[in-house]
Phi, psi and omega in degrees: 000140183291119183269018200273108143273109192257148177203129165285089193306303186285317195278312185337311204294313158328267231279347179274293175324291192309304193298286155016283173323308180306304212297297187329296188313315174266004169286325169302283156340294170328299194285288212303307189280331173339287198291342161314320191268316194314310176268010164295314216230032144234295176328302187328323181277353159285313176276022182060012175128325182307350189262317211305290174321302185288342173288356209248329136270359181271354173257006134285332182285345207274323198279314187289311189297331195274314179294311175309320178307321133355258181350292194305299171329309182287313188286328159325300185310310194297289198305335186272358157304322186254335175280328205277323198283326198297294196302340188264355143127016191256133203268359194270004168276337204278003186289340190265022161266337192295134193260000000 
């Protein structure tokens, strides 16, 4: 096995930006069912409970969507955390990839 590590510097960069992009994006998300569940659940006493059910899902889903959103930051971060190590000659970032 080659002990040579090469990184396409320019696409690397993409995918960090895109993860980025992912993260912003389900962060959006994030607010948008907040304001959803909020008003499903002032409503509630109008539809007689039915908007009540549907806030009770959208408020299993709003904690998974918030953890990916998460998720997409942190990864974002690590790769550009392994392109700044990679360009400073240091082979111990690219280790946080190793599976």
């Amino acid at each position: 096995m080659a002990d040579e590590v090469y990184m396409d510097i320019p696409a690397v960069e993409r995918m960090a930006k895109a993860f980025s992009g992912f993260g912003d994006t389900l962060s959006a998300v994030e607010k948008t069912l907040l304001a959803i569940s909020t008003t499903l659940k002032v409503t509630a006493f109008l539809t007689l409970g039915g908007s009540a059910a549907a806030a009770t899902l959208v408020d299993r889903i709003l904690p998974r969507v918030k953890q990916l959103a998460e998720k997409m930051q942190e990864l974002s971060g690590d790769i550009t955390s392994a392109i700044k190590a990679y360009r400073d000659g240091d082979l111990s970032g690219s280790q946080r990839f190793v599976g």
